[in-house]
N, C-alpha and C positions, 0 to 999 in steps of 0.2 A: 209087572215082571220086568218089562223093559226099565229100566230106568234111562237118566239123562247121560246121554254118550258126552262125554267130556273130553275134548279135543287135546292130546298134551303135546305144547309146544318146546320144542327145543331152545334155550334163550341163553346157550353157552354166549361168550365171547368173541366167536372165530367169524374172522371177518374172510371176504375172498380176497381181500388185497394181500394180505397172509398168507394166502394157500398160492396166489400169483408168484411171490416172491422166493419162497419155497421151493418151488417148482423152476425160477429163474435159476437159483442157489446149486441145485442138484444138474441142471444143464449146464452150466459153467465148470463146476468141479469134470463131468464127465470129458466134455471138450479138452479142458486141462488134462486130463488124464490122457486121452487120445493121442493130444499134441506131445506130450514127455514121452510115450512110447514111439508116436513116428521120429521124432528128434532125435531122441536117443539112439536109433538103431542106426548112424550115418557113423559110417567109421573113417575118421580125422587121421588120417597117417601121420604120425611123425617122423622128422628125420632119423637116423641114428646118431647114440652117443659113440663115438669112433676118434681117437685121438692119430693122427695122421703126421710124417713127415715127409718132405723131399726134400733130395738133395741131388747134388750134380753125381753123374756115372762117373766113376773115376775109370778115365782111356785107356779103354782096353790095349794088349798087347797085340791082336789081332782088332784095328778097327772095323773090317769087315762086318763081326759078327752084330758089333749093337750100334755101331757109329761111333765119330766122337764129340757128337754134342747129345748125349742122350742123358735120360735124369731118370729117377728112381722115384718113385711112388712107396712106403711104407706104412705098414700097418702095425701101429703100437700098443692097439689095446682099444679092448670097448667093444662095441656089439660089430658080427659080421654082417659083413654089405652083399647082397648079391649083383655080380658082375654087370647084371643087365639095366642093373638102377645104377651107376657109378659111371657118373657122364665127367670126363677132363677137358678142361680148356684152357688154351693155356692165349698170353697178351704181351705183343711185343713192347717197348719201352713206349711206345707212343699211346698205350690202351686199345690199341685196335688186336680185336681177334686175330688169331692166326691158326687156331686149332681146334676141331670141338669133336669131340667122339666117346659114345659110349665102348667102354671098355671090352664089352664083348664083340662088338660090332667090328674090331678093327685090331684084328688080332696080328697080324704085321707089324702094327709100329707098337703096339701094346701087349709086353708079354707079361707074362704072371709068374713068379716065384717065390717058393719057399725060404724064408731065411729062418727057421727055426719052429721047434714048437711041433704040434699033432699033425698026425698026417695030411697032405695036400688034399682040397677041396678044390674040384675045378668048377664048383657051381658059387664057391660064395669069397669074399676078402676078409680073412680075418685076421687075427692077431700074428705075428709072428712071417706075414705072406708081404710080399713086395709085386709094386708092378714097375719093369723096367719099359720104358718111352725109347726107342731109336731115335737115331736121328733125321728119320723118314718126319716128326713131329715138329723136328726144328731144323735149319739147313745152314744156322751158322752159329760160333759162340755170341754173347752178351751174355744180359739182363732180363727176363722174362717173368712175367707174375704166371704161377701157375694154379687154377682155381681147379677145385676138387666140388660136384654138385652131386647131389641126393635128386636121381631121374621124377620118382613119383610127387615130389615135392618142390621140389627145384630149389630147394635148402642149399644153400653155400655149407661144405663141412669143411672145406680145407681150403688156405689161400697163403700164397706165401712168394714171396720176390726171390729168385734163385738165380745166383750167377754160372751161367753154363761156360766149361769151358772148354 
């Protein structure tokens, strides 16, 4: 009744240096995975695109009000900035600082106007808006480079030699 129990062996191909490497293959893709989603979620600010002039205040009739070495700050077009990222500096003829202040911080020698365009935003600089500088910023005529910085980046957006007078 019994007969001979016949043993059946399995004699596929599959080796375990195979089933090692496999299993190496599936751990590196996941890692990889891992690593592209923690990477990716880091958010890279960039500057804004923001086309900028300045030029000299032309002296007023009453210098009282803005002084008569103050300059203008202008906003031409391109994305708005907000006041509190919008660091000015400005460099005597020699390159040595003489000025540095964010724009909201230092609302005395930095005031903010409208020169055309949609209604005034007191939170951001945009197109059509100007910032006039007193002469609390400068204390006499020349030469002056005045640099214009992006605060969370510290991007240079504007830089330009103006003669104040």
């Amino acid at each position: 009744m019994f007969g001979v129990v016949r043993l059946v062996r399995d004699e596929r191909g599959v080796s375990e240096v195979m089933a090692a490497m496999l299993l190496m293959a599936v751990v590196v893709l996941a890692i990889a995975a891992v690593a592209t989603n923690i990477f990716g979620m880091t958010n890279v600010e960039k500057a804004p695109n923001v086309r900028l002039d300045i030029v000299d205040h032309p002296d007023p009739i009453n210098p009282s009000a803005t002084g008569e070495n103050a300059f203008i700050i202008r906003h031409m077009g391109g994305d708005r900035i907000n006041y509190n990222d919008i660091v000015v500096a400005v460099y005597d003829s020699s390159g040595q600082m003489i000025y540095n202040s964010i724009v909201s911080e230092d609302t005395t020698n930095l005031v903010t106007q409208q020169m055309s365009g949609s209604a005034y935003n007191d939170n951001f600089f945009e197109g059509g808006e100007q910032i006039v500088a007193s002469d609390g910023v400068l204390n006499q005529a020349g030469t002056y480079e005045i640099a214009i910085y992006y605060k969370p980046t510290m991007a240079l957006l504007y830089k330009e030699a103006v003669m104040i007078s």
